[in-house]
N, CA, C and O atoms as a CHARMM CRD file, in Angstrom:
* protein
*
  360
    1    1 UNK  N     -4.70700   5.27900  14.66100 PROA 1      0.00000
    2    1 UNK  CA    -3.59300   4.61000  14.02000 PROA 1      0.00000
    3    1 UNK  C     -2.50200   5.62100  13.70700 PROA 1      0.00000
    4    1 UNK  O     -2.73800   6.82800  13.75400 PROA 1      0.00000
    5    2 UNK  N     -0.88400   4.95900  13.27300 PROA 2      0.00000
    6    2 UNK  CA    -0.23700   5.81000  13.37800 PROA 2      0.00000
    7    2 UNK  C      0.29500   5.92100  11.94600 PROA 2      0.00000
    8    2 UNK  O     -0.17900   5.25900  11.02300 PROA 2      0.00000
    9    3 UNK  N      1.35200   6.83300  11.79800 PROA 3      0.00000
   10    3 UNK  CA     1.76800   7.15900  10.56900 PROA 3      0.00000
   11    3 UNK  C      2.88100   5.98300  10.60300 PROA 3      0.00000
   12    3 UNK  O      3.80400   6.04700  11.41600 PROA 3      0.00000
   13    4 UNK  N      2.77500   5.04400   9.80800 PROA 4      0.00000
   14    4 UNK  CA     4.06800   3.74700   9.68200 PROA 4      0.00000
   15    4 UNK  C      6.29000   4.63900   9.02700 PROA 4      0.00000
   16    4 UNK  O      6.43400   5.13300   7.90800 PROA 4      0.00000
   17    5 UNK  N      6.65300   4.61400   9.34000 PROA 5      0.00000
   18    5 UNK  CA     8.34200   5.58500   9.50700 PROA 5      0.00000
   19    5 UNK  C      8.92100   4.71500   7.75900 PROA 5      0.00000
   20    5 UNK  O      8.93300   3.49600   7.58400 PROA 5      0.00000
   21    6 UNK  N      9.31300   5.72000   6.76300 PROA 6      0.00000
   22    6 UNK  CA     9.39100   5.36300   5.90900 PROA 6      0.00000
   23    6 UNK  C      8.73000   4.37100   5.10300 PROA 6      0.00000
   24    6 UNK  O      9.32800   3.60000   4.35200 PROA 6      0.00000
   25    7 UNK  N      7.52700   4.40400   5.26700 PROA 7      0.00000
   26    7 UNK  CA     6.30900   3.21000   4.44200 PROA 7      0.00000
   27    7 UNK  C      6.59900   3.51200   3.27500 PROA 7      0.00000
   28    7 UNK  O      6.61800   4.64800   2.79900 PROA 7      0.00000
   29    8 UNK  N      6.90700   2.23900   2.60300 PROA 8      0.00000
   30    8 UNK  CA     6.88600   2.53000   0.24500 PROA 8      0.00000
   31    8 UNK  C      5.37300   1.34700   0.53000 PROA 8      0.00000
   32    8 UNK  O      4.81200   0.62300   1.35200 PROA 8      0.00000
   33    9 UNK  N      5.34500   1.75200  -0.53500 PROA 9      0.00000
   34    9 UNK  CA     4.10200   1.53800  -0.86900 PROA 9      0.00000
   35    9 UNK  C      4.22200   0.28900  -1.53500 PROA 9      0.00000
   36    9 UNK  O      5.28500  -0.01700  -2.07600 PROA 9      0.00000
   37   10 UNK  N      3.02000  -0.62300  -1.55000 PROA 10     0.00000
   38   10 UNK  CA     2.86900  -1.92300  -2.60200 PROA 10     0.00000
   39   10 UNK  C      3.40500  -1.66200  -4.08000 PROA 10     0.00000
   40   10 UNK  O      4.21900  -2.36100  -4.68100 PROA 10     0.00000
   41   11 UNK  N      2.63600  -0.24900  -4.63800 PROA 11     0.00000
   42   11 UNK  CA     2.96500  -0.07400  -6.00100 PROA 11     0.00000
   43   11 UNK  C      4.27600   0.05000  -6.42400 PROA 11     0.00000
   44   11 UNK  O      4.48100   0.14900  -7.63400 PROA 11     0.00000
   45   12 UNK  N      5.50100   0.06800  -5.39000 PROA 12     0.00000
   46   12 UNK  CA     6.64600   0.70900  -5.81300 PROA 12     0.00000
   47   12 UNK  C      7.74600  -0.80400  -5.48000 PROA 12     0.00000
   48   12 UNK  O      8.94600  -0.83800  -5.20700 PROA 12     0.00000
   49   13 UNK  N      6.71300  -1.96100  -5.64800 PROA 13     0.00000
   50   13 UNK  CA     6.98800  -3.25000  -5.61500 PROA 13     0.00000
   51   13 UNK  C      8.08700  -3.37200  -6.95400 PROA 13     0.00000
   52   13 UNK  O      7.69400  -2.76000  -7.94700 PROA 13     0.00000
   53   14 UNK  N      9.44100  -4.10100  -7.10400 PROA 14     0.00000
   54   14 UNK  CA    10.25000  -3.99800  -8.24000 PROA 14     0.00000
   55   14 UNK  C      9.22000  -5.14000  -9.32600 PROA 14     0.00000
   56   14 UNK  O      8.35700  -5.95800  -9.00900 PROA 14     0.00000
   57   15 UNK  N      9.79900  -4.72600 -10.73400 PROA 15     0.00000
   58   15 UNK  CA     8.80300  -5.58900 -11.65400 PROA 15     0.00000
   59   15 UNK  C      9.36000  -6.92700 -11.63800 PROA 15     0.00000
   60   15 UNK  O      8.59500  -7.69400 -12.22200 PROA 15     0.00000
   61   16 UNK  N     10.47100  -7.54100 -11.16300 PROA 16     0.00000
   62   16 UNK  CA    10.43500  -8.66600 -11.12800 PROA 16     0.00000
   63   16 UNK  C      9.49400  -9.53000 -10.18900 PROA 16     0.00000
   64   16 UNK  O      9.26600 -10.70900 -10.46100 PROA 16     0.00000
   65   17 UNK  N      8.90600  -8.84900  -8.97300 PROA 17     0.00000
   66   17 UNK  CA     8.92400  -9.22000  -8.01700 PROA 17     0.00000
   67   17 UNK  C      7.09000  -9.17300  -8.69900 PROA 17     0.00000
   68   17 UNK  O      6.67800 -10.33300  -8.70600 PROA 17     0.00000
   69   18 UNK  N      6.04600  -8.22200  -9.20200 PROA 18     0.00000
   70   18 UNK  CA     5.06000  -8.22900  -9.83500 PROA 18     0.00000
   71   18 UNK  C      5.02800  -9.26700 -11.02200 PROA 18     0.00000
   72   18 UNK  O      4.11500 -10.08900 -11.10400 PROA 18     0.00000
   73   19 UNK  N      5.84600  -9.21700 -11.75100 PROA 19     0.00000
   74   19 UNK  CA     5.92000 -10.41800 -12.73700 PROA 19     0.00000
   75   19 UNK  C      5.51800 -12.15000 -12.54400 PROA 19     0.00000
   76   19 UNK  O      5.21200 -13.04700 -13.33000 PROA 19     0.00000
   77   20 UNK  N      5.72100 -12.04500 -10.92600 PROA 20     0.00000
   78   20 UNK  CA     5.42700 -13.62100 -10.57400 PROA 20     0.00000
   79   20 UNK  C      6.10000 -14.70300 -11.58800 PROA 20     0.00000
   80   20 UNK  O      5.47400 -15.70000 -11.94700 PROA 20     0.00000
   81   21 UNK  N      7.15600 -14.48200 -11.93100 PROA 21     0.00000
   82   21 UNK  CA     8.14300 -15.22500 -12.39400 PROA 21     0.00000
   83   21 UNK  C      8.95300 -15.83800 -12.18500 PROA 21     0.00000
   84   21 UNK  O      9.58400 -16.37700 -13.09400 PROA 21     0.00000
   85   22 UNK  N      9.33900 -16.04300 -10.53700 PROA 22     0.00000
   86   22 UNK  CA    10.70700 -16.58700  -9.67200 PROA 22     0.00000
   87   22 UNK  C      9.60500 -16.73300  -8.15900 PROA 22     0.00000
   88   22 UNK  O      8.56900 -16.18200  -7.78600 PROA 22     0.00000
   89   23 UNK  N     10.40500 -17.65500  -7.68900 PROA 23     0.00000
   90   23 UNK  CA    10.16400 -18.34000  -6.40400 PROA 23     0.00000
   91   23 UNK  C     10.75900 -17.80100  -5.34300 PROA 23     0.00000
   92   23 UNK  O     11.98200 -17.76300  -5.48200 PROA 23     0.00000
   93   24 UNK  N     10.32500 -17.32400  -4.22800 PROA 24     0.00000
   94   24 UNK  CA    11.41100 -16.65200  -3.43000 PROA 24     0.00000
   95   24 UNK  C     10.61100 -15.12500  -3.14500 PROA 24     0.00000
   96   24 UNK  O     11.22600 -14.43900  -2.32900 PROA 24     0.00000
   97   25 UNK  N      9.39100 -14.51400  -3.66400 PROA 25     0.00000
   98   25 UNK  CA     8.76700 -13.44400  -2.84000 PROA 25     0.00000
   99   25 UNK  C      7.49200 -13.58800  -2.60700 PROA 25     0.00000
  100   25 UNK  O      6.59700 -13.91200  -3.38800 PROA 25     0.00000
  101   26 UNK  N      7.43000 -13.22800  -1.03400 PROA 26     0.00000
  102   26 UNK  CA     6.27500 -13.73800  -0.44700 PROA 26     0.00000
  103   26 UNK  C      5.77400 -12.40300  -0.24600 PROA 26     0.00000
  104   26 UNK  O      6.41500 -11.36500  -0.40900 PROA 26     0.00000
  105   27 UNK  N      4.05900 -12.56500   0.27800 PROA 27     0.00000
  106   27 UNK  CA     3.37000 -11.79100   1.07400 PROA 27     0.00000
  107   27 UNK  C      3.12200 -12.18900   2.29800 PROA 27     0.00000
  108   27 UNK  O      3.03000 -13.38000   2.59600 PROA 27     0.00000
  109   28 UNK  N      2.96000 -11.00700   3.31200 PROA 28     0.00000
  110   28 UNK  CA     2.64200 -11.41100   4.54300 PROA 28     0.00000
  111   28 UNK  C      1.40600 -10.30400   4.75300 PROA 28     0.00000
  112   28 UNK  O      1.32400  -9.17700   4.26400 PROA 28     0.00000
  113   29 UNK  N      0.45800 -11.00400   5.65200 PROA 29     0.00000
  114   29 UNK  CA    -0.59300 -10.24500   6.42200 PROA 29     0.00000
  115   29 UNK  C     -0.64200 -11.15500   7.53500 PROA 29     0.00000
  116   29 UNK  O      0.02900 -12.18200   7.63500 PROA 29     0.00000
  117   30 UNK  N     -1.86500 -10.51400   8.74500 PROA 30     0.00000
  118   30 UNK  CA    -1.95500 -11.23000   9.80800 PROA 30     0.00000
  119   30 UNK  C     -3.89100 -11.61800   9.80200 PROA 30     0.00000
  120   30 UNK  O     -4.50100 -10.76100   9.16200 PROA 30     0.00000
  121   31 UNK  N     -4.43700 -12.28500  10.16300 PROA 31     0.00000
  122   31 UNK  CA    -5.53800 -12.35200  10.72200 PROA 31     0.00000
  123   31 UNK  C     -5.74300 -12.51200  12.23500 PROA 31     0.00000
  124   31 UNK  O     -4.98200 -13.25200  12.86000 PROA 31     0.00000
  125   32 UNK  N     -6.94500 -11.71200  12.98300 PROA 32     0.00000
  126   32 UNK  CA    -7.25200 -11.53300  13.76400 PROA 32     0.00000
  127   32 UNK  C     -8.14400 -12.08900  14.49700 PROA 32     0.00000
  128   32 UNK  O     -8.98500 -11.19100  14.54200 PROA 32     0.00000
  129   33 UNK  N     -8.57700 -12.98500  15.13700 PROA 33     0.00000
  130   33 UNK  CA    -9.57700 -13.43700  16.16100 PROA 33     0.00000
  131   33 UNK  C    -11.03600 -12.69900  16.25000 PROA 33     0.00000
  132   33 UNK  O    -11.12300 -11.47800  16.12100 PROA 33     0.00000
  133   34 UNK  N    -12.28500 -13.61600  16.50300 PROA 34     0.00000
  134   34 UNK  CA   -12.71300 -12.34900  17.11000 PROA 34     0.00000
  135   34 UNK  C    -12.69500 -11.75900  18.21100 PROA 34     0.00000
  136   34 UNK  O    -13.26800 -12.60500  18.89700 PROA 34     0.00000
  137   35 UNK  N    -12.47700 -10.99200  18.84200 PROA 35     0.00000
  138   35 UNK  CA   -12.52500 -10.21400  20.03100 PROA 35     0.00000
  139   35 UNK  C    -11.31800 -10.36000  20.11100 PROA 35     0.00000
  140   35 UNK  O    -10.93500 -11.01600  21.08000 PROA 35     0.00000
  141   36 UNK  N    -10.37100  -9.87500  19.24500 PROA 36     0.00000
  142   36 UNK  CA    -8.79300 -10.42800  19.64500 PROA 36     0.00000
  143   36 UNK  C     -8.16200 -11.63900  19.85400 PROA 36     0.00000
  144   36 UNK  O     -6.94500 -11.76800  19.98800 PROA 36     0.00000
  145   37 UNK  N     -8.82800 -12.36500  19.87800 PROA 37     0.00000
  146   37 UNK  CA    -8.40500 -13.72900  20.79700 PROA 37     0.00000
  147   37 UNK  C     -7.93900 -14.80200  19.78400 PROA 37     0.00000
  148   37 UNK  O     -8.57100 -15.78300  19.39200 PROA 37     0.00000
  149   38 UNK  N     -6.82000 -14.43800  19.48300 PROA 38     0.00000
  150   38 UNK  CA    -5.85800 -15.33600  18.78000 PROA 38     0.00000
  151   38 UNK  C     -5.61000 -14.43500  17.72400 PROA 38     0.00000
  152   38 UNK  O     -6.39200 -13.57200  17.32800 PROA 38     0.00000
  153   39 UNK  N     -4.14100 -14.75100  17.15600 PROA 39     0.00000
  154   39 UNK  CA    -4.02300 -14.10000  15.83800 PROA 39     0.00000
  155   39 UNK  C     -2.98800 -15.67900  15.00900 PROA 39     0.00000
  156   39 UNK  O     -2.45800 -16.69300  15.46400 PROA 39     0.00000
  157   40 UNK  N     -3.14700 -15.10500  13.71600 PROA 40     0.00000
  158   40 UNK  CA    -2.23100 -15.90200  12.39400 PROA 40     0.00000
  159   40 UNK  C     -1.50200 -14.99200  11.68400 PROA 40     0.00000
  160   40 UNK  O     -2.02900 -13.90700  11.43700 PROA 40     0.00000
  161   41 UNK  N     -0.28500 -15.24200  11.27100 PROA 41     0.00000
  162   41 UNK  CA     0.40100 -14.79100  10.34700 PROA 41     0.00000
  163   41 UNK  C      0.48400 -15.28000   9.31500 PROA 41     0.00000
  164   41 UNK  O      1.17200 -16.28500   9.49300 PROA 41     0.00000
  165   42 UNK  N      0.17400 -15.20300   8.15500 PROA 42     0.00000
  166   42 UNK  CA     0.03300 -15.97200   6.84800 PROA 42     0.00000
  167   42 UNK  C      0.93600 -15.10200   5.70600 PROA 42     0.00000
  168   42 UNK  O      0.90000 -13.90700   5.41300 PROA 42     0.00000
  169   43 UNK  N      1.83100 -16.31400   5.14500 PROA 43     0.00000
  170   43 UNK  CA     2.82300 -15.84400   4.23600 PROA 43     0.00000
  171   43 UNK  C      2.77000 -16.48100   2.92000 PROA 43     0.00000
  172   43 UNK  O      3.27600 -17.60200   2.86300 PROA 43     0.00000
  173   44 UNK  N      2.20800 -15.94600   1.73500 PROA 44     0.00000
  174   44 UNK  CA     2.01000 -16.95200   0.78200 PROA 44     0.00000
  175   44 UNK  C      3.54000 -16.02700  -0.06100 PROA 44     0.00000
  176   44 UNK  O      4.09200 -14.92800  -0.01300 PROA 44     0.00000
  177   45 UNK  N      3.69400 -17.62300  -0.92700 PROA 45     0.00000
  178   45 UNK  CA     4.78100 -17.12200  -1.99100 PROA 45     0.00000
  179   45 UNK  C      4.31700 -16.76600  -3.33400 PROA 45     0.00000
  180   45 UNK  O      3.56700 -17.66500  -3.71500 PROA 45     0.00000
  181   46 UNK  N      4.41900 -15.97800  -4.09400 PROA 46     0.00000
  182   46 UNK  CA     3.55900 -15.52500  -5.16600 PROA 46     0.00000
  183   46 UNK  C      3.27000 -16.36700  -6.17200 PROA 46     0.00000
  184   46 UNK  O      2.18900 -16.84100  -6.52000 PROA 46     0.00000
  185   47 UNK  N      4.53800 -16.52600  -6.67300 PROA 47     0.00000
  186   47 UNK  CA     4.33700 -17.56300  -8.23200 PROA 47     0.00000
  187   47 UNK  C      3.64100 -18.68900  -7.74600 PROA 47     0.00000
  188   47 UNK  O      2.54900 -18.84100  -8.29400 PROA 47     0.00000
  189   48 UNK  N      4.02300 -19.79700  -6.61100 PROA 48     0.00000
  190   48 UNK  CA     2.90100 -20.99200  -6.55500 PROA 48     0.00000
  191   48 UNK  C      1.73100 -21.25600  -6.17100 PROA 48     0.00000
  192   48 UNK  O      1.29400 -22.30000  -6.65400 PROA 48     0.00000
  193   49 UNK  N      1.01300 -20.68600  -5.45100 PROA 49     0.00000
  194   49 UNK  CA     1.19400 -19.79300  -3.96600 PROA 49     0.00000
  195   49 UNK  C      0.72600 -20.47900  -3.00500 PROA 49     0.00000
  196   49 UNK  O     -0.41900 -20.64200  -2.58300 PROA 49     0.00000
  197   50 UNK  N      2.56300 -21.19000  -2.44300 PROA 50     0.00000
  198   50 UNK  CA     2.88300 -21.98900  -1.52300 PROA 50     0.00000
  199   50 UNK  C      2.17700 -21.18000  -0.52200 PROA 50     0.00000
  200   50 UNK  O      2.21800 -19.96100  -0.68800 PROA 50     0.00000
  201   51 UNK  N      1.33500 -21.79400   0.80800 PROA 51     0.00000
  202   51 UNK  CA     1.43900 -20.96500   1.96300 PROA 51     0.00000
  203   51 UNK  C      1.63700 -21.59600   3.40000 PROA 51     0.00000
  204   51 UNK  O      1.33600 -22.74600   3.72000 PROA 51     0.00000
  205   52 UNK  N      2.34100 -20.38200   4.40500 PROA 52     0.00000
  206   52 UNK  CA     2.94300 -21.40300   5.54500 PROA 52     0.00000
  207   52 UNK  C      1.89500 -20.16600   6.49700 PROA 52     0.00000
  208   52 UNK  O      1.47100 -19.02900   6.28900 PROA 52     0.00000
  209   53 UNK  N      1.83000 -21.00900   7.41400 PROA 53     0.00000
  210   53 UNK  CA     0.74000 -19.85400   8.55400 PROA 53     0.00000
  211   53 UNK  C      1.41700 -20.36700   9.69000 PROA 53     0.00000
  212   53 UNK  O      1.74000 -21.53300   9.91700 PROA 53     0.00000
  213   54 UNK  N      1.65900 -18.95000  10.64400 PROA 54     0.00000
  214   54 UNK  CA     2.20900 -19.17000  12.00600 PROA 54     0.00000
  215   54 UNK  C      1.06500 -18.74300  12.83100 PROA 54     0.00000
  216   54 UNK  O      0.02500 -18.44400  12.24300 PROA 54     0.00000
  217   55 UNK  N      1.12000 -18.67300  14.15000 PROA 55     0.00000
  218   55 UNK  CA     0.69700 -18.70900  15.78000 PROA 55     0.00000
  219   55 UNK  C      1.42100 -17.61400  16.29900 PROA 55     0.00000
  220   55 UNK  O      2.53600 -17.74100  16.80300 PROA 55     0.00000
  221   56 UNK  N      0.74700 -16.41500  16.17600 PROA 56     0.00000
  222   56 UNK  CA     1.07100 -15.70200  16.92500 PROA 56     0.00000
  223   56 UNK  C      1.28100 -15.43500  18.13300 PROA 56     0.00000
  224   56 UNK  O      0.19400 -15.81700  18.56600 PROA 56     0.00000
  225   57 UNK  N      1.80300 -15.09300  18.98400 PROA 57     0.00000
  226   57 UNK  CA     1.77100 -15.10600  20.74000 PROA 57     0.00000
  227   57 UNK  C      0.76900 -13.53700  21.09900 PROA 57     0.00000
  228   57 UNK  O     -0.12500 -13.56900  21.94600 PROA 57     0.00000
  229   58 UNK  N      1.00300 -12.63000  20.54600 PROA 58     0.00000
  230   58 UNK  CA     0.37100 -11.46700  19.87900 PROA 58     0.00000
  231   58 UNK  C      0.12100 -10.42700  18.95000 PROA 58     0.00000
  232   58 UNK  O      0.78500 -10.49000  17.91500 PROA 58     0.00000
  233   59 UNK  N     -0.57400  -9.60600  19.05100 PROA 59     0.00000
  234   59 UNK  CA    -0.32500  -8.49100  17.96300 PROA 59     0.00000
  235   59 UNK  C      0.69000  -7.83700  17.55900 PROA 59     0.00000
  236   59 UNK  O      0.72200  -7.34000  16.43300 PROA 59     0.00000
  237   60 UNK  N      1.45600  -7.76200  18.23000 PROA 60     0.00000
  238   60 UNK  CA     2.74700  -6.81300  18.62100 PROA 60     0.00000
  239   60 UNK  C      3.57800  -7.40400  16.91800 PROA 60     0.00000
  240   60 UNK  O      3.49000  -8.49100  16.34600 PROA 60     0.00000
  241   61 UNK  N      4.38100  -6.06300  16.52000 PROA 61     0.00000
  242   61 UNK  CA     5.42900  -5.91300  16.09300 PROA 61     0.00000
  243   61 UNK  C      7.11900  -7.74400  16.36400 PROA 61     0.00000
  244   61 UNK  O      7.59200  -8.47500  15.49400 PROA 61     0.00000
  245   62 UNK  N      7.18300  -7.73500  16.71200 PROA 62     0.00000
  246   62 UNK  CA     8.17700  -8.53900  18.17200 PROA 62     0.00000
  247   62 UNK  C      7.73900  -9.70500  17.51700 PROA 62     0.00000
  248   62 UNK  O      8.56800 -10.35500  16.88000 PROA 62     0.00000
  249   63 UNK  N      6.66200 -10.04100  17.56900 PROA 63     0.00000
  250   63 UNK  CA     5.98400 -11.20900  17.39300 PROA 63     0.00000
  251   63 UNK  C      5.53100 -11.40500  16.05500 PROA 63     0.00000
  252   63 UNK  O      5.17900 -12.53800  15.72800 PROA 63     0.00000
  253   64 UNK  N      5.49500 -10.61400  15.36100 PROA 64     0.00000
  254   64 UNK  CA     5.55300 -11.42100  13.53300 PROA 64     0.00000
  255   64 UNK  C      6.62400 -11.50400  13.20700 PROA 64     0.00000
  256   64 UNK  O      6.77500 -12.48000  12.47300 PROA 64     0.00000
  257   65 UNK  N      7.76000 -10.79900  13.42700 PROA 65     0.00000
  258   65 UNK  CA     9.12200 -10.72100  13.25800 PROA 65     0.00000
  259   65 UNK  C      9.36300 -12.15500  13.62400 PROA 65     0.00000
  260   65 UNK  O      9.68900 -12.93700  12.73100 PROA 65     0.00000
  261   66 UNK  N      9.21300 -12.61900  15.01900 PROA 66     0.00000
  262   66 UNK  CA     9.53100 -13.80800  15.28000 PROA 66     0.00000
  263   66 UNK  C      9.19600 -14.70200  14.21100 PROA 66     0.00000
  264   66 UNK  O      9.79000 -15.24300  13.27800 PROA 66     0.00000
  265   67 UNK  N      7.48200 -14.65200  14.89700 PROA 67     0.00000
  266   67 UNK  CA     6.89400 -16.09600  13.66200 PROA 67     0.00000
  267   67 UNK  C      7.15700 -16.26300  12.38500 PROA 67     0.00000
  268   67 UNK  O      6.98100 -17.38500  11.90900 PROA 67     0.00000
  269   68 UNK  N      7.70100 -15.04100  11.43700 PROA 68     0.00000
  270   68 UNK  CA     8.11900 -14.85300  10.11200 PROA 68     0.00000
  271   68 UNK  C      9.39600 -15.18900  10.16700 PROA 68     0.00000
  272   68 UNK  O      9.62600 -15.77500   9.10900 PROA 68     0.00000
  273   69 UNK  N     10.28000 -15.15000  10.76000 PROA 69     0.00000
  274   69 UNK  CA    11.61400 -15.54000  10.98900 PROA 69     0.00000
  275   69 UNK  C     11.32300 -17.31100  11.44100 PROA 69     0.00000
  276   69 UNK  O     12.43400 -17.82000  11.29900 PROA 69     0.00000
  277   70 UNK  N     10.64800 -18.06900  11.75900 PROA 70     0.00000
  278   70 UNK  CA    10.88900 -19.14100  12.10600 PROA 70     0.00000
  279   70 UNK  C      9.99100 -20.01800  10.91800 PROA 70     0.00000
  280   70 UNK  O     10.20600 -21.12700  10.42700 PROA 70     0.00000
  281   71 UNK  N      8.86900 -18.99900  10.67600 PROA 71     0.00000
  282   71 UNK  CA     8.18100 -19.96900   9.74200 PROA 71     0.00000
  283   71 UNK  C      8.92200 -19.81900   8.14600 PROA 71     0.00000
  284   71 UNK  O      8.46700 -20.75500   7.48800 PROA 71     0.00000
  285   72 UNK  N      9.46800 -19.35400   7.65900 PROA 72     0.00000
  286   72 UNK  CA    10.28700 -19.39300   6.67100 PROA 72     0.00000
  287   72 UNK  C     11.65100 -19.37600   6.88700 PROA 72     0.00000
  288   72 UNK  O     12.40300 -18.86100   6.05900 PROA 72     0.00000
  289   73 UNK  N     12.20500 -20.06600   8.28200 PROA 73     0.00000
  290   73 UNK  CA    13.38200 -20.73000   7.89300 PROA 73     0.00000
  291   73 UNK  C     13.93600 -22.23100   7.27300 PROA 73     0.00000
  292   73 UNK  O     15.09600 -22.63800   7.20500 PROA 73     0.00000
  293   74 UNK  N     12.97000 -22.73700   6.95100 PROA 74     0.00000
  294   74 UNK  CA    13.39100 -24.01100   6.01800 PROA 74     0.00000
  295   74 UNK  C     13.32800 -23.68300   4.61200 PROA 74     0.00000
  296   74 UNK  O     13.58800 -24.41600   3.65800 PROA 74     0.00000
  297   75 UNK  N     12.83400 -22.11900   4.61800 PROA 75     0.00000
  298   75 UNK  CA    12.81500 -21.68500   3.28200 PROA 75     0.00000
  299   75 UNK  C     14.13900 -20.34000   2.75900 PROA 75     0.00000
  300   75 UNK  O     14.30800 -19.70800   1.71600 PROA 75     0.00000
  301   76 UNK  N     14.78800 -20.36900   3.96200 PROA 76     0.00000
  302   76 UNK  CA    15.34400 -18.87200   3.81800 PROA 76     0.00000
  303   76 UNK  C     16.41500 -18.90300   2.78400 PROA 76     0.00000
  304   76 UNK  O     17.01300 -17.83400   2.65600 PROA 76     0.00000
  305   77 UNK  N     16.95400 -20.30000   1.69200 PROA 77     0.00000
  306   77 UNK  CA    17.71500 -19.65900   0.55700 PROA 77     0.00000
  307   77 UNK  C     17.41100 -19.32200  -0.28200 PROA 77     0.00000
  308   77 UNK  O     18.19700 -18.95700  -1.15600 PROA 77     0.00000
  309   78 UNK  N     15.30300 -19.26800  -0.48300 PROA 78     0.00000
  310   78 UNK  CA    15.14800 -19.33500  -1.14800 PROA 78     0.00000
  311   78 UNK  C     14.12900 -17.57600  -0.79000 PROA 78     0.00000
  312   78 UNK  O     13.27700 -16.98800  -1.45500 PROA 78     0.00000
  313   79 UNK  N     14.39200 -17.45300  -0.25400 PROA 79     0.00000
  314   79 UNK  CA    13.46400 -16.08700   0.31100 PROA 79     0.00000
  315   79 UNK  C     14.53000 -14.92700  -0.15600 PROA 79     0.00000
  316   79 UNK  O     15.60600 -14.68100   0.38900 PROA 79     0.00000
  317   80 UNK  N     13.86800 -14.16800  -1.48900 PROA 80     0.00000
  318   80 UNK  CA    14.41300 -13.06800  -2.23400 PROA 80     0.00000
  319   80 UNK  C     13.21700 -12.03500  -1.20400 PROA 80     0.00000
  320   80 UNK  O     13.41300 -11.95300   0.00800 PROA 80     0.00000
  321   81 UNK  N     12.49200 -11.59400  -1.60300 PROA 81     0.00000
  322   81 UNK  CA    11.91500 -10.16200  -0.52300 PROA 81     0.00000
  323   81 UNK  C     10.49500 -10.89900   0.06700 PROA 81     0.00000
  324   81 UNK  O      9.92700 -11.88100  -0.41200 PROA 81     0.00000
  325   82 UNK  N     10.19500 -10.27700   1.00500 PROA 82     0.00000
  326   82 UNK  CA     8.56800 -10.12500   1.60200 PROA 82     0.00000
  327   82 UNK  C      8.30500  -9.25200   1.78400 PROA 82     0.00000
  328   82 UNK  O      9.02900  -8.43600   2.35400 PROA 82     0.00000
  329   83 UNK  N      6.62700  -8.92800   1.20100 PROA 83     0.00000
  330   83 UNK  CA     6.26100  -7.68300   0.98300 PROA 83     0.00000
  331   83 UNK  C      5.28300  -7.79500   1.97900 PROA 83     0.00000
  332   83 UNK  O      4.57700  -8.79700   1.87200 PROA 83     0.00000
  333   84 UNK  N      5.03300  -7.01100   2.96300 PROA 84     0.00000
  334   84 UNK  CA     3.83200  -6.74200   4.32800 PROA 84     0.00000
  335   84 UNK  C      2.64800  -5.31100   3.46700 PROA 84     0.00000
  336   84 UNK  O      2.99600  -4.42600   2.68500 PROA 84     0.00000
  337   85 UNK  N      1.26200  -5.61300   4.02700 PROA 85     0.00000
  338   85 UNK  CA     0.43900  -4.66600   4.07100 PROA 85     0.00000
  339   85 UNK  C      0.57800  -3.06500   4.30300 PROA 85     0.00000
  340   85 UNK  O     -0.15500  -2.14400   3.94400 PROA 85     0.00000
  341   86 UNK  N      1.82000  -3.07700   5.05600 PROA 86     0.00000
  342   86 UNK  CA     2.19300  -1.89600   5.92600 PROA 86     0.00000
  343   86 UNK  C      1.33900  -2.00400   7.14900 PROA 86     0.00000
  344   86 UNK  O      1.61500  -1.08800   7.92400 PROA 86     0.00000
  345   87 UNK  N      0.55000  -2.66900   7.52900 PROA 87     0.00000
  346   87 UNK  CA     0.27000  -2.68000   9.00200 PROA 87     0.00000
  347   87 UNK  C      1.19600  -2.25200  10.01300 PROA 87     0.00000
  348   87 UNK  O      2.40600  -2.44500  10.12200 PROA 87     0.00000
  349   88 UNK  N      0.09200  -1.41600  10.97500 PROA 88     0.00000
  350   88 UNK  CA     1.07500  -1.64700  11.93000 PROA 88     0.00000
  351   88 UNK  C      1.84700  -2.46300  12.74100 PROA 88     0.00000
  352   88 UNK  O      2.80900  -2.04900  13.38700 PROA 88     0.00000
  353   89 UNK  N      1.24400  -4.24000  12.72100 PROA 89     0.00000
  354   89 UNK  CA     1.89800  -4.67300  13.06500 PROA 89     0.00000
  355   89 UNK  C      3.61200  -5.32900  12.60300 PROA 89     0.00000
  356   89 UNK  O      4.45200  -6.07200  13.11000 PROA 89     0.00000
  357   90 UNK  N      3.46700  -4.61300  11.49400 PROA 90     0.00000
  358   90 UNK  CA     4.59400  -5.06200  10.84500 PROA 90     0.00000
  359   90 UNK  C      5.83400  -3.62200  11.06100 PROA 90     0.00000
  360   90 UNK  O      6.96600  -3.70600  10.58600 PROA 90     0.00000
């Protein structure tokens, strides 16, 4: 695995955004198949914790960008930050 290019860390999350007090910051991770064979992107929102899950096409970088960009666009006035694992696929 590689070294991720300016990674901050979870802990250096702002306190509003830990407070779970406002609507509008999500988490993202991915789940994996076994043997690879399929992946999910799962984005919950903190305070409710609304969650929307996409269909990945693959692992790749390219491709959560996408599915995160489409699966929270009926939500995007309301999307203040998303915080990722630091995976590499992110």
């Amino acid at each position: 695995r590689g070294i991720i290019p300016e990674r901050v860390s979870m802990d250096e999350r702002p306190a509003i955004v830990n407070a779970k007090r406002r609507f509008g910051d999500w988490e993202g991770d991915t789940v994996i198949g076994k043997g690879h064979r399929g992946a999910l992107v799962t984005l919950v929102e903190r305070k409710s914790p609304y969650t929307v899950i996409g269909s990945l096409e693959h692992e790749k970088a390219d491709a959560v960008r996408k599915t995160v960009t489409e699966a929270l666009m009926p939500y995007k006035e309301r999307v203040r930050t998303i915080t990722y694992d630091n995976g590499r696929e992110f």
